[in-house]
N, C-alpha and C positions, 0 to 999 in steps of 0.2 A: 513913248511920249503919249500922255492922257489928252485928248481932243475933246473938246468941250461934244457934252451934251447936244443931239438938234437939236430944232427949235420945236417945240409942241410936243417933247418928249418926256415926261415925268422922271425923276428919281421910284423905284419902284418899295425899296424898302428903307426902314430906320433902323442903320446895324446895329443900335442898342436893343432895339427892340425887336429884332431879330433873336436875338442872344437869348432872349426871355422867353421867346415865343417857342422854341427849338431844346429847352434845357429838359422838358418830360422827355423827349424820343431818348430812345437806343442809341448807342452811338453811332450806330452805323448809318443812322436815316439821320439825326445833325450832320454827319460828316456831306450825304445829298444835299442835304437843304442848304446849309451853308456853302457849297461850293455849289449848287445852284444861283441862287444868290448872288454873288460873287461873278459867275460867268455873265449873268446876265446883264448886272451893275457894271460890268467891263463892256459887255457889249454895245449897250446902251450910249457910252460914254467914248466906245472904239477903242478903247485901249489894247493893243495887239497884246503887251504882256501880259498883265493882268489875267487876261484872257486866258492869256494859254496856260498861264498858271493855274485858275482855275481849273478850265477844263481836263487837266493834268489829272488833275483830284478825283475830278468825274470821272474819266475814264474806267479808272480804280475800282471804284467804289461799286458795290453788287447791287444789281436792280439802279441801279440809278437811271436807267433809261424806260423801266416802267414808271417809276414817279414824274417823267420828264414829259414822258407819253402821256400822264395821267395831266398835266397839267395844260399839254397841249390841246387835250380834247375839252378840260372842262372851259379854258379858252375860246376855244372853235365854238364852244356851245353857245357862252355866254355872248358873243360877236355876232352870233347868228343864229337869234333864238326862233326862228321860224324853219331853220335844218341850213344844212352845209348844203351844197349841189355841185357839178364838177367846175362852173365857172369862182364860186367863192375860195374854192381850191387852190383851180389855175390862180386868181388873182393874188390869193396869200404867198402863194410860191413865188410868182413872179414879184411883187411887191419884197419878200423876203428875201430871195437870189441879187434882185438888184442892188440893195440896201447894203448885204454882207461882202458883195462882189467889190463895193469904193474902201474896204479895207481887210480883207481877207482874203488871199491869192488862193486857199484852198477850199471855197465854197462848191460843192459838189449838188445841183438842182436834183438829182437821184434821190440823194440822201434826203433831202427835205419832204420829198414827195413820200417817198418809206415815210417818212417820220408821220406825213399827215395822214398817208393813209394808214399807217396804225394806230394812230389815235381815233381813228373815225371808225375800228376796226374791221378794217375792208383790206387790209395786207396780208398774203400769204407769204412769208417769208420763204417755204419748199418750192411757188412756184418763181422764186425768181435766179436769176443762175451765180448772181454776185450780189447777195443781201449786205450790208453794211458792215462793219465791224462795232464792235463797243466804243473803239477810239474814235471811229466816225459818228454814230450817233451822238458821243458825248461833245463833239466839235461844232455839230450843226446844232443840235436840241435848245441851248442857247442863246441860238440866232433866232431860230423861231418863236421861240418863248418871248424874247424880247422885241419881237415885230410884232408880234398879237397884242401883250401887254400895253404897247403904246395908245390901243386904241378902249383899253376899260379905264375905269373911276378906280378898280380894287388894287392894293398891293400885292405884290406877287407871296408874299407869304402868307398871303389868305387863300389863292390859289395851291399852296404846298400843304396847308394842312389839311384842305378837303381831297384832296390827293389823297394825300398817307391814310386817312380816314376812310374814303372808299377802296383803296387797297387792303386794309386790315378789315374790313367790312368782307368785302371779296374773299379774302383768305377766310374769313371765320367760317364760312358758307359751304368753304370747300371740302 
């Protein structure tokens, strides 16, 4: 069952335009962005199916948790443009954990913290002793994504293309 929207929560994308915005990539980075997209428009709105159908996709799909990463930091940046500190952290986590916890039974705070401290690039993945799975990251990423967006002006597929854009920028370098 689809649950309305909160209140002071934006719609983040126009799936037509979505469609248009996403037909240059590969297939393999539309199959991200649109099941991006998708998980987070489910999120937003609490749709448990939806959701998981999405995030189904994500799981799958290769690198999808670097663009997910990438969008979480360009968020984190764009929220807190005078720098992240470990309180704006605790409060997104907690802010996000609570939010996901009144419709999601397997919200894991672990998981989100991995997520932000990757995005912030301050996680070592070797020194931790139970780093996430793909199906984890692609369950929570999300949830995060759609807890930060609430609080910018931009659509989130303005956030996915500077993503994919500093990632191909990053690869070309390498």
């Amino acid at each position: 069952m689809t649950e309305p929207t909160p209140a002071g929560v934006r719609p983040l994308c126009d799936a037509d335009r979505v469609s248009t915005t996403w037909r240059h990539l590969p297939a393999a980075a539309r199959e991200i962005a649109e099941s991006a997209v998708e998980a987070v428009s489910a999120a937003q709105q609490r749709d448990a199916r939806a959701y998981d159908e999405s995030v189904a996709r994500l799981a799958t799909a290769d690198r999808s948790g670097l663009v997910l990463g990438a969008v979480v930091r360009l968020l984190l940046e764009e929220s807190h443009p005078d720098g992240v500190d470990g309180d704006d952290v605790r409060q997104v986590l907690e802010r996000c954990a609570r939010s996901a916890a009144q419709w999601r039974a397997d919200i894991d705070p672990h998981v989100l913290l991995v997520l932000l401290a990757g995005a912030l690039g301050v996680y070592d993945p070797d020194g931790d002793e139970s780093p996430p799975d793909p199906p984890a990251i692609a369950r929570h990423a999300p949830l995060l994504v759609a807890d930060l967006s609430a609080h910018t002006s931009r659509p989130l597929d303005a956030y996915l293309v500077a993503a994919f854009a500093e990632i191909e920028r990053a690869e070309r370098h390498d």
